[in-house]
C-alpha positions in Angstrom: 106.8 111.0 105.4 109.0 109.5 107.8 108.2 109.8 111.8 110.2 111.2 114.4 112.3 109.6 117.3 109.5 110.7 119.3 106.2 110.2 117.9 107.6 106.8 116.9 108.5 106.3 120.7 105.2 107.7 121.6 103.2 105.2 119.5 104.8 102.1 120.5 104.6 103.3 124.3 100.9 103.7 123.6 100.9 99.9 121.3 102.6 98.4 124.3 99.8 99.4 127.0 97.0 99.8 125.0 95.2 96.6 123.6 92.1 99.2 121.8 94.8 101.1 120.5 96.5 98.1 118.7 93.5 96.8 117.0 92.4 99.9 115.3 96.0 101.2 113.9 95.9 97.3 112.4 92.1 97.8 111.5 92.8 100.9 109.8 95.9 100.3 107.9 93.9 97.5 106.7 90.9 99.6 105.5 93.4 102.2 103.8 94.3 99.4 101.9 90.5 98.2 101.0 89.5 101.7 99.9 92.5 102.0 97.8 95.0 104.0 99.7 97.4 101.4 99.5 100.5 104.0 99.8 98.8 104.8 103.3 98.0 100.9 103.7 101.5 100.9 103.7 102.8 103.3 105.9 100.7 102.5 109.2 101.1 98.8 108.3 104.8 99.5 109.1 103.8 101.4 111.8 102.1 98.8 113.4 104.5 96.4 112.9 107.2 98.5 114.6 105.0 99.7 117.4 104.5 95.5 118.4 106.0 93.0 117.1 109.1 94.2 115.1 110.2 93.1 111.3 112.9 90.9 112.6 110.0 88.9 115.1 107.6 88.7 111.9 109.9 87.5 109.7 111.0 84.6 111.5 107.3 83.9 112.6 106.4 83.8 109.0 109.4 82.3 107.6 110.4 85.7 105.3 113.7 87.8 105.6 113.2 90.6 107.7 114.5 92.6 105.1 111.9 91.3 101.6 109.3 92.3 104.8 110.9 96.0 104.3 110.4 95.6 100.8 107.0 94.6 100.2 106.0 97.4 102.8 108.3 100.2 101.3 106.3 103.1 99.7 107.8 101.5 96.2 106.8 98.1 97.6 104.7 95.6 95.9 104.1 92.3 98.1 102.8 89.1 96.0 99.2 88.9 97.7 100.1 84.8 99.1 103.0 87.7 101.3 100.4 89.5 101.9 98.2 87.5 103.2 101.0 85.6 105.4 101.7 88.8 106.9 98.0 90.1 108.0 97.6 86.3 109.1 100.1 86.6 111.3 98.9 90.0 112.3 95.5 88.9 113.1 96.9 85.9 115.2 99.1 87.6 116.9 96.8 90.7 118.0 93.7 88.5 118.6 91.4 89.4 116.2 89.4 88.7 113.0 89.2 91.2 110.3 86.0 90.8 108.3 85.2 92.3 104.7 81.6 93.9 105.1 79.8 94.8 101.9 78.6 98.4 101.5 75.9 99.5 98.8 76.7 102.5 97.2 74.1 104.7 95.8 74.1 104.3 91.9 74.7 100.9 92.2 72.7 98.2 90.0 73.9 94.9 91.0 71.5 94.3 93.5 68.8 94.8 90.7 70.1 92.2 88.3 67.6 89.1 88.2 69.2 85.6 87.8 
C-alpha cells in the first residue's frame, strides 16, 4: 500500500514534533518484525525512516547507498541481518533509545520444564 502526499506529510509533521511519537512507530516496526510480520516490519520501517531522518541521511551515516537501503526495505526486500542490524543501530542511536528483546511464555510451552 503506498501512502498519500498527505498522510505522509501528516506523519513526518507529527515525527518532527513529537519525541513519544517517534519511538513507538520505531518500537513497533520493530515488533512487527519480531512476531513475524516482517512485510509490515517493512513498511513502517520506511515510514520511519522517511518521517526523520531520510534514506539519503542514513545511508551516508551508515556507510550504504541510499538506494541498496531502498532495497533491503522494499516489500521484495531481503537485507543481510549484519544490514540489518547497521540500520536499527543507527536507528536506536539516533532516536535515543534501547530496544530490548523480552521473553514471553506461551501457554503450551515446555521448555521451562526441562531439567538440566
Amino acid at each position: 500500500m503506498s501512502l498519500t502526499r498527505d498522510f505522509r506529510e501528516t506523519i513526518q509533521a507529527r515525527a518532527k514534533r513529537d519525541p513519544t511519537f517517534r519511538k513507538a512507530m520505531l518500537t513497533e516496526a520493530i515488533d512487527n518484525f519480531l512476531s513475524g510480520e516482517v512485510e509490515v516490519g517493512k513498511a513502517m520501517l520506511r515510514d520511519y525512516i522517511n518521517a526523520t531522518i531520510g534514506f539519503e541521511t542514513l545511508s551516508k551515516k551508515i556507510q550504504k547507498p541510499s538506494k541498496s537501503l531502498h532495497r533491503m526495505l522494499s516489500p521484495a526486500g531481503n537485507p543481510k541481518t549484519n544490514n540489518f542490524f547497521d540500520i536499527l543501530n543507527f536507528l536506536q542511536s539516533n532516536e535515543g533509545v534501547d530496544l530490548v528483546v523480552v521473553g514471553r511464555h506461551h501457554q503450551g510451552s515446555d521448555l521451562h520444564d526441562i531439567n538440566p
